[in-house]
PyMOL Python script that loads the backbone (N, CA, C, O; Angstrom):
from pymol import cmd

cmd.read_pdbstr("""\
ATOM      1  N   UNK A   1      29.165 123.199-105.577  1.00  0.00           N
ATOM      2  CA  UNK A   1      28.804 123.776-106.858  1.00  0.00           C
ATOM      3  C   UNK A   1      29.285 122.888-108.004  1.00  0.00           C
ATOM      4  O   UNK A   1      28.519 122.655-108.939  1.00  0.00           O
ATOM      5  N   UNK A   2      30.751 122.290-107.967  1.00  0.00           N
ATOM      6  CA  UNK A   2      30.626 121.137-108.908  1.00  0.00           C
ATOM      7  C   UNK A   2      30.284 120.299-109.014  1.00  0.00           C
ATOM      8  O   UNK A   2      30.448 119.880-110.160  1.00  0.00           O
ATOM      9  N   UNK A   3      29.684 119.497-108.226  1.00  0.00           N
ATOM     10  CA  UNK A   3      28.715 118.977-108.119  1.00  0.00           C
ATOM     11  C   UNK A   3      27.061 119.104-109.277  1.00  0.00           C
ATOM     12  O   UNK A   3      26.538 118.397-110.138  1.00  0.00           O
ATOM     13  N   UNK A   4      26.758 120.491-108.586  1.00  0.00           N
ATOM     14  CA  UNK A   4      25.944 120.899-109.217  1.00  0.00           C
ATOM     15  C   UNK A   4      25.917 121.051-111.273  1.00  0.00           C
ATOM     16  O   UNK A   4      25.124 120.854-112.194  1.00  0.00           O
ATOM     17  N   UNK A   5      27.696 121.634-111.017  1.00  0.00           N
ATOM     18  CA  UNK A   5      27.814 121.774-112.791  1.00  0.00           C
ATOM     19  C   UNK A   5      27.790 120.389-113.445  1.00  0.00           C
ATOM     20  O   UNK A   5      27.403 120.396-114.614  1.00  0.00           O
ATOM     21  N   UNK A   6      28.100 119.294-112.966  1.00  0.00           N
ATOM     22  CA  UNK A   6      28.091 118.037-113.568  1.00  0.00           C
ATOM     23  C   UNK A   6      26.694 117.174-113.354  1.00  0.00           C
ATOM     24  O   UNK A   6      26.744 115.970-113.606  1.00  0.00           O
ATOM     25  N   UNK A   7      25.848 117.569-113.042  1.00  0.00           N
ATOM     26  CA  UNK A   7      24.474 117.346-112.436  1.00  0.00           C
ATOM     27  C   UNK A   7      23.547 117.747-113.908  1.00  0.00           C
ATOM     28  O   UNK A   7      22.525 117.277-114.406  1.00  0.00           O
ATOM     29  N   UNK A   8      24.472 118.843-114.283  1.00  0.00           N
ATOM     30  CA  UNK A   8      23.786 119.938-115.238  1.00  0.00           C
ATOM     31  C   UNK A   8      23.939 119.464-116.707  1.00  0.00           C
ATOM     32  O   UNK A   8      23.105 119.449-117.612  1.00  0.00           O
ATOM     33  N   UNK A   9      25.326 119.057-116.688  1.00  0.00           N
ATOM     34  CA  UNK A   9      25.962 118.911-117.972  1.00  0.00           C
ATOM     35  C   UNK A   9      25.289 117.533-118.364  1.00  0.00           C
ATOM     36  O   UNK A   9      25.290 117.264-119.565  1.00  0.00           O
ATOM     37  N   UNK A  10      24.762 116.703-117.559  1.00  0.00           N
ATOM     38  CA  UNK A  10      24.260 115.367-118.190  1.00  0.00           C
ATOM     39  C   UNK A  10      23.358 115.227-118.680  1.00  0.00           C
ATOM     40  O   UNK A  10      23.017 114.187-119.244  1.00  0.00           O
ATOM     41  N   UNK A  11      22.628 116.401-118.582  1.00  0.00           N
ATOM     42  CA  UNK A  11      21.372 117.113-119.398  1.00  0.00           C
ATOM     43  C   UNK A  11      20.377 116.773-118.853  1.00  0.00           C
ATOM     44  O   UNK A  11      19.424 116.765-119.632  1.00  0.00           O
ATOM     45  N   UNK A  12      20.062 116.385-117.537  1.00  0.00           N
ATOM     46  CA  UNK A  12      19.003 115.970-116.753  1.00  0.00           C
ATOM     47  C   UNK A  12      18.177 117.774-116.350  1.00  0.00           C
ATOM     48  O   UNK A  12      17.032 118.170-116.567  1.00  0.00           O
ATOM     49  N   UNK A  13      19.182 118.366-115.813  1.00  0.00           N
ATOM     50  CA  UNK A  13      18.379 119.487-114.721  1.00  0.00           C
ATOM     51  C   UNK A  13      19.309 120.456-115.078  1.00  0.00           C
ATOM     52  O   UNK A  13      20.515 120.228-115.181  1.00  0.00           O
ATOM     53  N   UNK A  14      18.663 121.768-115.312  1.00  0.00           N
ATOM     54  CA  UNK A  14      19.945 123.075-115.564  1.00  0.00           C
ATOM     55  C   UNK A  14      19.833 123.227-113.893  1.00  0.00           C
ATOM     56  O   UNK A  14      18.864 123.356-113.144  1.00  0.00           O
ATOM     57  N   UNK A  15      21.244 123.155-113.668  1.00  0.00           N
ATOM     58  CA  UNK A  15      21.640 123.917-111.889  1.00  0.00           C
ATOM     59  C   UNK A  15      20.932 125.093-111.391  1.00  0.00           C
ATOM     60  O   UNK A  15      20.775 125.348-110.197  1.00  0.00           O
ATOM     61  N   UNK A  16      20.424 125.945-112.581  1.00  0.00           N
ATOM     62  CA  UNK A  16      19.875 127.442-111.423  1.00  0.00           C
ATOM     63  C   UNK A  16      18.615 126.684-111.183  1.00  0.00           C
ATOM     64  O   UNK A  16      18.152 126.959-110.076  1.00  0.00           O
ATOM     65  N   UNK A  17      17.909 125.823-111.851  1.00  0.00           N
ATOM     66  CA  UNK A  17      16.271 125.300-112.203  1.00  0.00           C
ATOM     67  C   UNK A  17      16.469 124.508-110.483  1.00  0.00           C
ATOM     68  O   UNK A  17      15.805 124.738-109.473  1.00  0.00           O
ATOM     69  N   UNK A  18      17.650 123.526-110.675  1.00  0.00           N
ATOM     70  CA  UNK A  18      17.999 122.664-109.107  1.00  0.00           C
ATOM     71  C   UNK A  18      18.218 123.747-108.214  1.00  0.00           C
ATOM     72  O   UNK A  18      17.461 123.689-107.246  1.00  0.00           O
ATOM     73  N   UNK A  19      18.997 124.718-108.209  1.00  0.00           N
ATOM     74  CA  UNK A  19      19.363 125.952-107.047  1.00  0.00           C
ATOM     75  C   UNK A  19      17.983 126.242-106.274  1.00  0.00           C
ATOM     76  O   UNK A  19      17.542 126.106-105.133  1.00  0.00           O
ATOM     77  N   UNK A  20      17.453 126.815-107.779  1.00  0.00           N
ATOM     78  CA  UNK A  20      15.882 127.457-107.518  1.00  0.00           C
ATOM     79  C   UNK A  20      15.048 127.156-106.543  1.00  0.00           C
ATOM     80  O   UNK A  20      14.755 127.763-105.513  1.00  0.00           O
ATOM     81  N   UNK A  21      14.544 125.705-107.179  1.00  0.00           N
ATOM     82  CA  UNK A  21      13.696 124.713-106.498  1.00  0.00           C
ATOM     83  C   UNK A  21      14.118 124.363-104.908  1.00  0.00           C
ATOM     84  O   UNK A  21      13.242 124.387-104.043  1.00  0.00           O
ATOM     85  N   UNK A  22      15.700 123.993-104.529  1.00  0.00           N
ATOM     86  CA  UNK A  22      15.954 124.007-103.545  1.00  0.00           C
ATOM     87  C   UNK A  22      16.078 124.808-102.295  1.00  0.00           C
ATOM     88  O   UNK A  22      16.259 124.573-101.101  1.00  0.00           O
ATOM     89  N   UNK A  23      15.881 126.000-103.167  1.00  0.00           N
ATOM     90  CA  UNK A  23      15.752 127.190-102.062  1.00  0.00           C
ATOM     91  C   UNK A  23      14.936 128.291-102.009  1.00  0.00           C
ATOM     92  O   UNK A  23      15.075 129.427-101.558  1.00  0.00           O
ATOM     93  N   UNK A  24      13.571 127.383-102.876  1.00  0.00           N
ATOM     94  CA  UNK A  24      12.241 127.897-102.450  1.00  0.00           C
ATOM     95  C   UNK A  24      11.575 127.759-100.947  1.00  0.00           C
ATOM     96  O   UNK A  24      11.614 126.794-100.184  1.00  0.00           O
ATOM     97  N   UNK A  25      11.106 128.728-100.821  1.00  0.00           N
ATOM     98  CA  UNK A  25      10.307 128.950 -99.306  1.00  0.00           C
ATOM     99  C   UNK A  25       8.829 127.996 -99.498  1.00  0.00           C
ATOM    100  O   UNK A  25       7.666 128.266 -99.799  1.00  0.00           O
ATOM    101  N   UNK A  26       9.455 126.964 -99.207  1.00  0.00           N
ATOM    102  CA  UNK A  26       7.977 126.206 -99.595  1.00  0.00           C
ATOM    103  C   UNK A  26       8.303 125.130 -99.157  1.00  0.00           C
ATOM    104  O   UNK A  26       9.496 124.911 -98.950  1.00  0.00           O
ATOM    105  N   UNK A  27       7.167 124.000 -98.852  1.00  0.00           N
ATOM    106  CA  UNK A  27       7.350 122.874 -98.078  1.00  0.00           C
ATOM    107  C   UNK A  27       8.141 121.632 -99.056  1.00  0.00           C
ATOM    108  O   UNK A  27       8.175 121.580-100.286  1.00  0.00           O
ATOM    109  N   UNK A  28       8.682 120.780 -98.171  1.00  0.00           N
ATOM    110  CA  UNK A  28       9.808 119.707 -98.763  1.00  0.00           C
ATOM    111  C   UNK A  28       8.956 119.243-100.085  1.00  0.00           C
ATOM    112  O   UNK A  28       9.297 119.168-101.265  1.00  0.00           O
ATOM    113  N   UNK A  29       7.641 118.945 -99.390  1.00  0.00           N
ATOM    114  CA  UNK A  29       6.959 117.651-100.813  1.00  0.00           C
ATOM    115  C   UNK A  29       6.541 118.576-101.921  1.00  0.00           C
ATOM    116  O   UNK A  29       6.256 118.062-103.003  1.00  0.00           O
ATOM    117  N   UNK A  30       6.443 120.384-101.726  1.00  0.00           N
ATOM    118  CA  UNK A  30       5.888 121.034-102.781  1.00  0.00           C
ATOM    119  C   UNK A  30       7.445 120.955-103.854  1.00  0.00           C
ATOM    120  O   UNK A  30       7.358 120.581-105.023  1.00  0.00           O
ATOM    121  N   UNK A  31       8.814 121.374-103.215  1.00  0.00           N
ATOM    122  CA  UNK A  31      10.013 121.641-103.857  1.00  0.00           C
ATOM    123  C   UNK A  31      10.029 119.869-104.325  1.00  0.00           C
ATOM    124  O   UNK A  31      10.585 119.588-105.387  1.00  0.00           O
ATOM    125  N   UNK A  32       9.603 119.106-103.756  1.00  0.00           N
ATOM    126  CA  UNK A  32       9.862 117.358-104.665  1.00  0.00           C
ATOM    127  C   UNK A  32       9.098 117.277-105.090  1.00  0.00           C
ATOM    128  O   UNK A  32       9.030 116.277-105.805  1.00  0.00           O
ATOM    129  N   UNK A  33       7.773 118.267-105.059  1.00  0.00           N
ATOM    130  CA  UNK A  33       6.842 117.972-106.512  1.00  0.00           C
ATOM    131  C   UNK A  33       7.257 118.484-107.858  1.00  0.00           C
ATOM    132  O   UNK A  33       7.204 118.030-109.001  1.00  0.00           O
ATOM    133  N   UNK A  34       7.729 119.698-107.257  1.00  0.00           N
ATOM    134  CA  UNK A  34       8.373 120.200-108.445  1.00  0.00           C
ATOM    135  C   UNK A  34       9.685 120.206-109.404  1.00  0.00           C
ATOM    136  O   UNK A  34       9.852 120.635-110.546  1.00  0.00           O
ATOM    137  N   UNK A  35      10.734 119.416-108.284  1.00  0.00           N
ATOM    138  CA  UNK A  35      11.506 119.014-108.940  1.00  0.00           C
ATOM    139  C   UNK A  35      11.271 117.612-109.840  1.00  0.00           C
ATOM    140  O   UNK A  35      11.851 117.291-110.878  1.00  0.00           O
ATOM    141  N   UNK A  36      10.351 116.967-109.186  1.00  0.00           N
ATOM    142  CA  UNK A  36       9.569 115.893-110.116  1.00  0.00           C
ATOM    143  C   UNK A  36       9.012 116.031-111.460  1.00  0.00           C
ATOM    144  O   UNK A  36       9.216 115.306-112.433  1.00  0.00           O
ATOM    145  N   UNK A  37       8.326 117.004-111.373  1.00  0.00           N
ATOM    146  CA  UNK A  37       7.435 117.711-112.785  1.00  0.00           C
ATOM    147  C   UNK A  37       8.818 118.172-113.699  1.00  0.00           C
ATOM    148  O   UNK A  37       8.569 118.225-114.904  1.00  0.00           O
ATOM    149  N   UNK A  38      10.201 118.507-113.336  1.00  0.00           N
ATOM    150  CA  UNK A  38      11.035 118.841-114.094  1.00  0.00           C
ATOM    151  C   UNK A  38      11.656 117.984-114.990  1.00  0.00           C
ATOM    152  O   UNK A  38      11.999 118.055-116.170  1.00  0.00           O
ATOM    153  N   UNK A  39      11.717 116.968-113.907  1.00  0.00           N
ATOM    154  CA  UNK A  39      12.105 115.819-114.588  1.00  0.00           C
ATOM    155  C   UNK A  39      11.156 114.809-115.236  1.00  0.00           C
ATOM    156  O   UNK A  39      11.487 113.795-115.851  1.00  0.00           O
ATOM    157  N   UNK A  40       9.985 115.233-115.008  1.00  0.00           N
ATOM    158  CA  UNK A  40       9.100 114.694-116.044  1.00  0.00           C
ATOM    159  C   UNK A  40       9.202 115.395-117.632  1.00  0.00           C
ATOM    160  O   UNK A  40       9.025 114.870-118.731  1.00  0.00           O
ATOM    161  N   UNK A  41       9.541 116.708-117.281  1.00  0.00           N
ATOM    162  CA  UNK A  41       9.028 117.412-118.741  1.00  0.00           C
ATOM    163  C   UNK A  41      10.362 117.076-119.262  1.00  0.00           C
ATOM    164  O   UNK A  41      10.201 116.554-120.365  1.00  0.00           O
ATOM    165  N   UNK A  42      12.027 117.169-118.850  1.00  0.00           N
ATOM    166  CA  UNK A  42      13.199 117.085-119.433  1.00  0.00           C
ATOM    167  C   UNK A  42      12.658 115.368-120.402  1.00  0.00           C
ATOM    168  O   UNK A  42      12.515 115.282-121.622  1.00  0.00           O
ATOM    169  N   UNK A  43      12.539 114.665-119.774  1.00  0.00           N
ATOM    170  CA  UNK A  43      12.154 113.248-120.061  1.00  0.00           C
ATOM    171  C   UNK A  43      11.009 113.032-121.472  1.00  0.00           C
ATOM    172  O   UNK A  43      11.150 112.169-122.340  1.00  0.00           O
ATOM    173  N   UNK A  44      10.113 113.846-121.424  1.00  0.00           N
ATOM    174  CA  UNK A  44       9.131 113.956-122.212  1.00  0.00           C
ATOM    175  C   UNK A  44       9.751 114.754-123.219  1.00  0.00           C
ATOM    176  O   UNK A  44       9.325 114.271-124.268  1.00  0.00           O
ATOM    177  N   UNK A  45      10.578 115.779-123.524  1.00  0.00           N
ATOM    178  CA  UNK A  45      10.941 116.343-124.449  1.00  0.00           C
ATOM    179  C   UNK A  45      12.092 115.647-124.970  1.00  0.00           C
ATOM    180  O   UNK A  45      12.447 116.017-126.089  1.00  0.00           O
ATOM    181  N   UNK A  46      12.871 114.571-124.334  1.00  0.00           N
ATOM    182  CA  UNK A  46      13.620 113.981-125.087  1.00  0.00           C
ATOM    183  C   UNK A  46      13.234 112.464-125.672  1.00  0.00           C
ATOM    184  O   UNK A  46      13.854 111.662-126.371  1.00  0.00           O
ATOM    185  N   UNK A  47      11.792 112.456-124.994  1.00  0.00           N
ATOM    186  CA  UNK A  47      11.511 111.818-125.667  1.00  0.00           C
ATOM    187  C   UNK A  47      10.237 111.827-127.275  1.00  0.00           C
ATOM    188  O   UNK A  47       9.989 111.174-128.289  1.00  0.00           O
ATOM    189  N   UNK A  48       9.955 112.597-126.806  1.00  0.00           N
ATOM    190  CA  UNK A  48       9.670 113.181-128.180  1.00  0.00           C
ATOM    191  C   UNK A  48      10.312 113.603-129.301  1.00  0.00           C
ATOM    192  O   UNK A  48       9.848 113.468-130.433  1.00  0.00           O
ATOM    193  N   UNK A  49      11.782 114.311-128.939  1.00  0.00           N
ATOM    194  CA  UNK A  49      12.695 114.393-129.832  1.00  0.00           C
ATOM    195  C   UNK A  49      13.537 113.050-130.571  1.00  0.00           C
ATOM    196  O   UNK A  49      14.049 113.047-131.690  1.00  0.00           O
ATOM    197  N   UNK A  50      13.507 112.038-129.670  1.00  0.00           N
ATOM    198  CA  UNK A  50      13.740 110.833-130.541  1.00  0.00           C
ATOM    199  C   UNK A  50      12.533 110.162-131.401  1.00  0.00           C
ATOM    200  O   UNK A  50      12.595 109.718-132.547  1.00  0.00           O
ATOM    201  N   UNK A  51      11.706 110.202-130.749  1.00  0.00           N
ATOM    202  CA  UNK A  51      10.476 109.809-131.655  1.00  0.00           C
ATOM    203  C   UNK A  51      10.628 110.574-133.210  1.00  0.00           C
ATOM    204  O   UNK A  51      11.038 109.892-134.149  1.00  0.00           O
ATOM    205  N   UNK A  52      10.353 111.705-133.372  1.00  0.00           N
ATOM    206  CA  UNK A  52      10.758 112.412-134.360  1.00  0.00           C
ATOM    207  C   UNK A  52      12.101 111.772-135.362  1.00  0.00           C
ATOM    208  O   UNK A  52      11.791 111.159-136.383  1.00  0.00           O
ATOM    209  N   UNK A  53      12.997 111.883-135.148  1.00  0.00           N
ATOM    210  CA  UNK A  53      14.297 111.232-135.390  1.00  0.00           C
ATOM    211  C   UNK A  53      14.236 110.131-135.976  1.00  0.00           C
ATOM    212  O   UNK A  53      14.803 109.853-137.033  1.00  0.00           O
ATOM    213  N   UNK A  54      13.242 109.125-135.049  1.00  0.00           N
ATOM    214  CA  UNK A  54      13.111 107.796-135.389  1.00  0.00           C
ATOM    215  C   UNK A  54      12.466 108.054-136.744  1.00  0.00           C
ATOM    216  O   UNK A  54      13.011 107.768-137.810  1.00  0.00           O
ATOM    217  N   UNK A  55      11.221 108.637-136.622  1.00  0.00           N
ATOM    218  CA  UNK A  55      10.458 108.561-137.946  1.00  0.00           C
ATOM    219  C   UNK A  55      10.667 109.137-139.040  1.00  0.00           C
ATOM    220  O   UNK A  55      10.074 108.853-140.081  1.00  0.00           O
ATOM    221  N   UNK A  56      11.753 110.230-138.892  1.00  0.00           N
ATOM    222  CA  UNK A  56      12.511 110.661-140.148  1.00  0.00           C
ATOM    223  C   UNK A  56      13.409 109.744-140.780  1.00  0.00           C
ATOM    224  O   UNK A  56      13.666 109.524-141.964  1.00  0.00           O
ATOM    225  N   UNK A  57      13.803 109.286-139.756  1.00  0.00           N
ATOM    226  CA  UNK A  57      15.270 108.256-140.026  1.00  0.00           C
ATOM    227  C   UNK A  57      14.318 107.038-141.113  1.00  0.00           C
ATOM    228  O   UNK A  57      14.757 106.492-142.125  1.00  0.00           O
ATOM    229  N   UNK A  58      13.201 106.903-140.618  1.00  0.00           N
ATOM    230  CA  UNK A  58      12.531 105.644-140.956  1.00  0.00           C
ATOM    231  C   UNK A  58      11.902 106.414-142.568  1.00  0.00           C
ATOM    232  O   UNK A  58      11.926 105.811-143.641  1.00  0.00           O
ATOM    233  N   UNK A  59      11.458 107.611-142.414  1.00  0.00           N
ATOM    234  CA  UNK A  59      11.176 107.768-143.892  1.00  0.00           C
ATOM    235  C   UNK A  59      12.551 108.101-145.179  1.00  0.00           C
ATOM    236  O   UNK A  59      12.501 108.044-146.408  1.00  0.00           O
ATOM    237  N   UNK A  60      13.237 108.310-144.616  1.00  0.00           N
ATOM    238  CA  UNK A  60      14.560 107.943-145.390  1.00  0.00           C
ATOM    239  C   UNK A  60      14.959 106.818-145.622  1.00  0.00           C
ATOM    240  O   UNK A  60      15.413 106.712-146.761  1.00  0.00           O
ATOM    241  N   UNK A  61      14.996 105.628-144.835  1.00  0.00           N
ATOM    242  CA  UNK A  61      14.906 104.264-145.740  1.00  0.00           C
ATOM    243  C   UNK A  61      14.323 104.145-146.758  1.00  0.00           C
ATOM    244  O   UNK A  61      14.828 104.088-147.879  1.00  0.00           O
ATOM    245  N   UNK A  62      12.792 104.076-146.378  1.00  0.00           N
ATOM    246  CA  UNK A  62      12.004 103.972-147.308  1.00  0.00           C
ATOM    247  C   UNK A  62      12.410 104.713-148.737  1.00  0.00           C
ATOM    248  O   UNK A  62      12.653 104.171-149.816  1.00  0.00           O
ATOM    249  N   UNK A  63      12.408 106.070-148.415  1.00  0.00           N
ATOM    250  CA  UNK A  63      13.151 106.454-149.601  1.00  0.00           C
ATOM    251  C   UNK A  63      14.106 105.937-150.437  1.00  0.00           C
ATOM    252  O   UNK A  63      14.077 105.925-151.668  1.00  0.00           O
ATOM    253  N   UNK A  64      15.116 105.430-149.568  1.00  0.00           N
ATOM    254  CA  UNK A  64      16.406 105.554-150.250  1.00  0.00           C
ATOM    255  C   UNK A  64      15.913 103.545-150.792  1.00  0.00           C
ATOM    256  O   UNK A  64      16.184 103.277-151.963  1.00  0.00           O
ATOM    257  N   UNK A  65      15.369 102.563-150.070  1.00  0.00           N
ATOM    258  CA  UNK A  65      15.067 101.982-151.039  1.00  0.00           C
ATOM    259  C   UNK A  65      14.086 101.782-152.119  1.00  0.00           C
ATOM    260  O   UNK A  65      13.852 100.668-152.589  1.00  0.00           O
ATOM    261  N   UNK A  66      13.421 103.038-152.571  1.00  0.00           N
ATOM    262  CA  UNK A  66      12.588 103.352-153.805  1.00  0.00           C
ATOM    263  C   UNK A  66      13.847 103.528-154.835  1.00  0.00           C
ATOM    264  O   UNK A  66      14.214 102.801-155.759  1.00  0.00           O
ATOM    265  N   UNK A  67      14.396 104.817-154.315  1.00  0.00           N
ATOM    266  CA  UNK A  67      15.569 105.044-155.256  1.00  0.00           C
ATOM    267  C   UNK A  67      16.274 103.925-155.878  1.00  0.00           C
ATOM    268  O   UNK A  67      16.579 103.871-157.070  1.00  0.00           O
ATOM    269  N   UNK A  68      16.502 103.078-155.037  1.00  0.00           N
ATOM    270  CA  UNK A  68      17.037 101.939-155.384  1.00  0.00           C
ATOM    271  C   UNK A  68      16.454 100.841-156.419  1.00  0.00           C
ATOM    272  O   UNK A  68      17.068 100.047-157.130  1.00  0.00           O
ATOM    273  N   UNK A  69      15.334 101.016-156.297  1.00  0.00           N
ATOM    274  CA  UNK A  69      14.587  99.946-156.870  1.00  0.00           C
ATOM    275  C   UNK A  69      15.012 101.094-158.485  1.00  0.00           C
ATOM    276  O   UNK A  69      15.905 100.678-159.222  1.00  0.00           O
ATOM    277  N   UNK A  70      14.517 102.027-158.739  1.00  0.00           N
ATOM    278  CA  UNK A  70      14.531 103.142-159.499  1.00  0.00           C
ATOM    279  C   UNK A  70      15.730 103.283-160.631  1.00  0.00           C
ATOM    280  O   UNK A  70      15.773 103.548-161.832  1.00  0.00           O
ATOM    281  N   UNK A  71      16.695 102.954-159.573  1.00  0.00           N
ATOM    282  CA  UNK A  71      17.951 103.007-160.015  1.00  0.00           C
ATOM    283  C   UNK A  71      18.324 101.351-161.007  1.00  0.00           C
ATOM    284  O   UNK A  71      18.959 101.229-162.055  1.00  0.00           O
ATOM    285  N   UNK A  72      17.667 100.329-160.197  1.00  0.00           N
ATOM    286  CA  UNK A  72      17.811  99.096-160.764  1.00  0.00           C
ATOM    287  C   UNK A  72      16.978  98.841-162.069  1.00  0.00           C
ATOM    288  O   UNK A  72      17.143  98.052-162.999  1.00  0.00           O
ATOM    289  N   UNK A  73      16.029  99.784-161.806  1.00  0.00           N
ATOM    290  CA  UNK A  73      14.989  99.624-163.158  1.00  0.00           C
ATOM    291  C   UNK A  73      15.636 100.219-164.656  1.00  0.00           C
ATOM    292  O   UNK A  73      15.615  99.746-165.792  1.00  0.00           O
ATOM    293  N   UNK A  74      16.239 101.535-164.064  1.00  0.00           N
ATOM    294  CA  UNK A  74      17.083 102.324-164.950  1.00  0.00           C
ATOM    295  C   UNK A  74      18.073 101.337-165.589  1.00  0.00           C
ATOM    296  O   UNK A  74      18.083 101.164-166.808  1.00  0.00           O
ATOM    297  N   UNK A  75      18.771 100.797-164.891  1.00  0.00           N
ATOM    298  CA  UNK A  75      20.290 100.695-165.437  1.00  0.00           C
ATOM    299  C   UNK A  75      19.535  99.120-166.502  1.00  0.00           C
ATOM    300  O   UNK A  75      20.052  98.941-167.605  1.00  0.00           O
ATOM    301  N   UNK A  76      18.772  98.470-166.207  1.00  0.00           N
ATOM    302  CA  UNK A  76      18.180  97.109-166.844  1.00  0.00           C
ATOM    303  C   UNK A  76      18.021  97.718-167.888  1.00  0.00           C
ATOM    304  O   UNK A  76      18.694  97.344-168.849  1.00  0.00           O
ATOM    305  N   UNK A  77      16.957  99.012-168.083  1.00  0.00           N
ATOM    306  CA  UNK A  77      15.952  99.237-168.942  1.00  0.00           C
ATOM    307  C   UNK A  77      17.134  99.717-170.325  1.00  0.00           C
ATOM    308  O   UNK A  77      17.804 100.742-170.195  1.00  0.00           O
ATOM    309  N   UNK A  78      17.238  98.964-171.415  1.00  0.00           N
ATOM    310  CA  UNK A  78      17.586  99.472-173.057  1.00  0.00           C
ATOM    311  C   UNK A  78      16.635  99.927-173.859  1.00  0.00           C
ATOM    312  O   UNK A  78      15.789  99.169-174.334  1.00  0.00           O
ATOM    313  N   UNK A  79      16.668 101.379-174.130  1.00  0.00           N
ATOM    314  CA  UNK A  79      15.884 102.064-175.025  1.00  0.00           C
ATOM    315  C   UNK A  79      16.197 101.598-176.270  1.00  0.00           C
ATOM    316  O   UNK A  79      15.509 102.295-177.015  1.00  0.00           O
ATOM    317  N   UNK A  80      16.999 100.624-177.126  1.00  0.00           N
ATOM    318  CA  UNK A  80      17.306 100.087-178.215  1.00  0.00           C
ATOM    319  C   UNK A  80      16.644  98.778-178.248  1.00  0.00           C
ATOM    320  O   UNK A  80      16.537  98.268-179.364  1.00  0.00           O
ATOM    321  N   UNK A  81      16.219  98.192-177.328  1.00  0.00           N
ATOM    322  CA  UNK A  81      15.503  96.616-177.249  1.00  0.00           C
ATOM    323  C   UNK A  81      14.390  96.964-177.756  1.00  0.00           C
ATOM    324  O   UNK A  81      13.658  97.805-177.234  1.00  0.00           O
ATOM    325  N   UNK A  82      14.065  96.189-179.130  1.00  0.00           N
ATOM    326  CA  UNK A  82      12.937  96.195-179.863  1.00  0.00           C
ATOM    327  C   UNK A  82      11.805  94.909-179.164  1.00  0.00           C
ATOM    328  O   UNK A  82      12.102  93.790-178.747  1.00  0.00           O
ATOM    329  N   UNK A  83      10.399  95.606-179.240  1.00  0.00           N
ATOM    330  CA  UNK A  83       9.642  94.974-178.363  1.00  0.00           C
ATOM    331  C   UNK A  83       8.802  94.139-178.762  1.00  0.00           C
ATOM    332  O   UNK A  83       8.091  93.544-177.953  1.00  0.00           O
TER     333      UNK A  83
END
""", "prot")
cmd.dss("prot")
cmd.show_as("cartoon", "prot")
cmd.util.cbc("prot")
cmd.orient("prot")
């Protein structure tokens, strides 16, 4: 079983999902199909969740160097400089 809890905690497979699968009444390659498909979807949802991440992360640059430019324009710009 500890085994199992540290199996769990690495965020690959929740243990009852591994229990489950392993002690379904069903043939070897149906329980390794399906433990396959689990680890397809764990995989696919974390990877989608970085994707996301990435592209937030990436529209916050962008942002933050507009601001910047914004900020550089500001501090140049004298409302007293006759034109």
């Amino acid at each position: 079983m500890r085994r199992l809890q540290q199996f769990g905690q690495q965020g690959d497979v929740d243990p009852p999902t591994a229990i489950g699968i392993f002690r379904l009444n069903a043939d070897a390659w149906v329980r390794g199909f399906l433990a396959i498909a689990v680890l397809y979807l764990v995989t696919s949802a974390f990877t989608l969740a970085k994707v996301i991440r990435d592209r937030q992360e990436a529209g916050q640059i962008v942002s933050r160097v507009d601001q910047a430019r914004m900020e550089k324009l500001l501090a140049e710009h004298d409302p007293f400089e006759r034109l």
